[in-house]
Each structure stands twice: as structure tokens, then as C-alpha cells.
C-alpha positions in Angstrom: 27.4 -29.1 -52.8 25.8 -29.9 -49.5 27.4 -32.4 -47.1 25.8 -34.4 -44.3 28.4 -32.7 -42.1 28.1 -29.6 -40.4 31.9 -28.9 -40.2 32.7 -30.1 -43.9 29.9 -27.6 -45.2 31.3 -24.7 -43.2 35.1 -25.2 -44.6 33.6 -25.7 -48.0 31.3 -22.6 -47.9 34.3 -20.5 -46.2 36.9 -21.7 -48.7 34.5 -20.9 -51.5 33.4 -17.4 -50.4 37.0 -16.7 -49.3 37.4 -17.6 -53.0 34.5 -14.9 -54.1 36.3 -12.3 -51.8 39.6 -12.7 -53.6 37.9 -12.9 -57.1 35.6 -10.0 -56.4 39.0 -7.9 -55.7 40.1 -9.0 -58.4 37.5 -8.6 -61.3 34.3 -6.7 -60.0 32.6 -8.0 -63.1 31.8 -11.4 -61.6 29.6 -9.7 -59.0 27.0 -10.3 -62.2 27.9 -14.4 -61.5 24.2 -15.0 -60.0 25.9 -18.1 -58.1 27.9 -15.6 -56.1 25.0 -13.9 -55.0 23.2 -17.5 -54.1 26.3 -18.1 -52.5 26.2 -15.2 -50.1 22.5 -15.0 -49.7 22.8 -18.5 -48.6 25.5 -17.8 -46.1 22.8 -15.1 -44.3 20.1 -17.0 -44.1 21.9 -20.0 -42.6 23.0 -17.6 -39.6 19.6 -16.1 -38.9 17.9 -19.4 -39.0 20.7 -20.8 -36.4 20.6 -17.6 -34.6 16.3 -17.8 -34.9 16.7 -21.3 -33.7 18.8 -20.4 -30.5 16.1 -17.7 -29.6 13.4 -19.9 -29.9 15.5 -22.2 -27.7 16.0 -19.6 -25.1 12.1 -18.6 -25.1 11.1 -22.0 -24.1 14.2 -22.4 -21.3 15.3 -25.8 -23.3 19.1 -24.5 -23.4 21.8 -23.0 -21.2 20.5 -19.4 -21.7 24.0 -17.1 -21.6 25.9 -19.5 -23.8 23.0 -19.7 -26.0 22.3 -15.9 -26.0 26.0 -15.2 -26.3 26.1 -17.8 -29.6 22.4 -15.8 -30.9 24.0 -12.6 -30.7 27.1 -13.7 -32.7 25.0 -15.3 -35.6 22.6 -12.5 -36.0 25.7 -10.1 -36.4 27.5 -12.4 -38.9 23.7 -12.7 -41.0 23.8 -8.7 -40.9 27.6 -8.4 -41.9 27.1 -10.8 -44.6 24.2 -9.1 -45.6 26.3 -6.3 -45.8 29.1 -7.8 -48.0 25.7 -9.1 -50.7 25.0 -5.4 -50.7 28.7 -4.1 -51.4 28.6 -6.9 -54.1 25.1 -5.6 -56.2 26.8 -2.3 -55.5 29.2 -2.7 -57.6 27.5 -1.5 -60.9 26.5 -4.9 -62.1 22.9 -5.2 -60.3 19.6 -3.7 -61.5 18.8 -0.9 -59.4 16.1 -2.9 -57.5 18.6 -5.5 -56.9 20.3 -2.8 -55.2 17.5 -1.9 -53.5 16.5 -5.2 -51.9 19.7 -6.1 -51.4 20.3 -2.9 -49.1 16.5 -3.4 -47.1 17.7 -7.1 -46.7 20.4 -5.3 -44.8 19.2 -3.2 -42.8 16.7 -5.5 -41.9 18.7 -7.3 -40.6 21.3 -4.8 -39.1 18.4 -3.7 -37.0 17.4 -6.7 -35.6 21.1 -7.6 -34.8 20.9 -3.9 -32.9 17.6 -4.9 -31.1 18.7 -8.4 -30.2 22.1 -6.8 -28.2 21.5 -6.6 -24.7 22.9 -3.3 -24.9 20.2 -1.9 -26.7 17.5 -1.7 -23.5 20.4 0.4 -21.5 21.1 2.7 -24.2 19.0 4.9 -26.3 21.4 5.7 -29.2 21.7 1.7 -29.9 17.7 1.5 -30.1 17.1 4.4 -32.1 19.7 3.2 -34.8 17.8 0.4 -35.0 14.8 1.8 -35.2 16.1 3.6 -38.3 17.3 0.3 -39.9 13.8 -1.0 -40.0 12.1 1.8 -40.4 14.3 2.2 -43.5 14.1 -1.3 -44.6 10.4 -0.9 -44.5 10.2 1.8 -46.5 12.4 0.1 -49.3 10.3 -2.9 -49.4 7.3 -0.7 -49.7 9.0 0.9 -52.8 9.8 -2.4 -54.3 6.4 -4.0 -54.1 
């Protein structure tokens, strides 16, 4: 499953969760396939580690800071709309309730922080108080599920 090469693993993930899209469209009862959910959960976590990564990098001046921020931005929006797409999946009647439920904190999680890492956010109040919401929220759903 995993290659030694960063391009080879991205075509194979995106062919395979292009794949899940077209399946998923096409017979909601694989969303109870716990590989599809790996699959996708996955997908999230490798672009909030690369877009964790980039911040880190940006803290400690080691990269060129607006290509880098630019790059940081762009992962930790595709790690929230991803997350989004594992939630749509456990929505689909298949999931437990607290799959649901963790599914949708994971989420907004990290929809928020996506919100508070956008430049935009500092210049404009509406921005920070929706993600203010999304973690407020997502605490509160973790809080239920522990």
C-alpha cells in the first residue's frame, strides 16, 4: 500500500478514493467497509501533519514564509474538507451514533482551525467567531463522548 514515493502514493490514494467517491454514489452501504473510513481518515491526517509541519517551519523562519504559508493554508483546508467527506460517509446511516459523533467533532475541529489559520480571520470578526463555534462545538462533542 505505501510507496517510497511521494508522487506514486498520492495517484494511488487519489485513484483509490476517487474510486470510494464513485462507489459510495453508487451503493451507500459500503460506507460500513471500515477500510473506506481508514482510507479517508488517513487522507486528513496526512494534510494536517504536512500542513503542522509547514507551520512549525514558518515559526522557526527555516522556509520561504508566503509560499510556505500559502502551501499551510491549502493543506489545512483540504484536512477539514476531507474531514467533511469522512463525516458525510458515517452519515449515511451505516455508523454507530458515536461514530457519527466523533466523526462530526473531528470536523469541526478541524474546520476551525483551518478558519483561525486564514489570514483573513484577524481582519474580520465573522471569520473568527465561526471558528470559535467549530471548536467550541467540537469540544463539547468530545466531552459527550468521553
Amino acid at each position: 500500500f505505501f510507496f517510497n514515493d511521494t508522487a506514486t502514493t498520492e495517484i494511488y490514494t487519489r485513484s483509490i478514493v476517487g474510486s470510494v467517491r464513485c462507489v459510495q454514489e453508487t451503493a451507500p452501504e459500503i460506507a460500513t467497509n471500515s477500510k473506506i473510513l481508514f482510507i479517508k481518515i488517513f487522507e486528513v491526517e496526512r494534510y494536517w501533519a504536512q500542513a503542522m509541519h509547514l507551520k512549525q517551519k514558518i515559526t522557526q523562519s527555516i522556509t520561504d514564509t508566503k509560499r510556505a504559508q500559502r502551501t499551510m493554508k491549502e493543506k489545512f483546508i483540504q484536512a477539514a474538507s476531507t474531514a467533511k467527506e469522512l463525516l458525510a460517509i458515517c452519515q449515511l446511516k451505516m455508523s454507530t451514533d458515536n461514530t457519527v459523533l466523533e466523526a462530526e467533532a473531528y470536523y469541526l475541529f478541524l474546520q476551525g482551525q483551518a478558519l483561525i489559520e486564514n489570514e483573513k480571520t484577524a481582519e474580520n470578526e465573522k471569520i473568527f467567531k465561526e471558528a470559535l463555534r467549530c471548536m467550541i462545538k467540537a469540544n463539547e462533542l468530545y466531552t459527550l463522548l468521553s
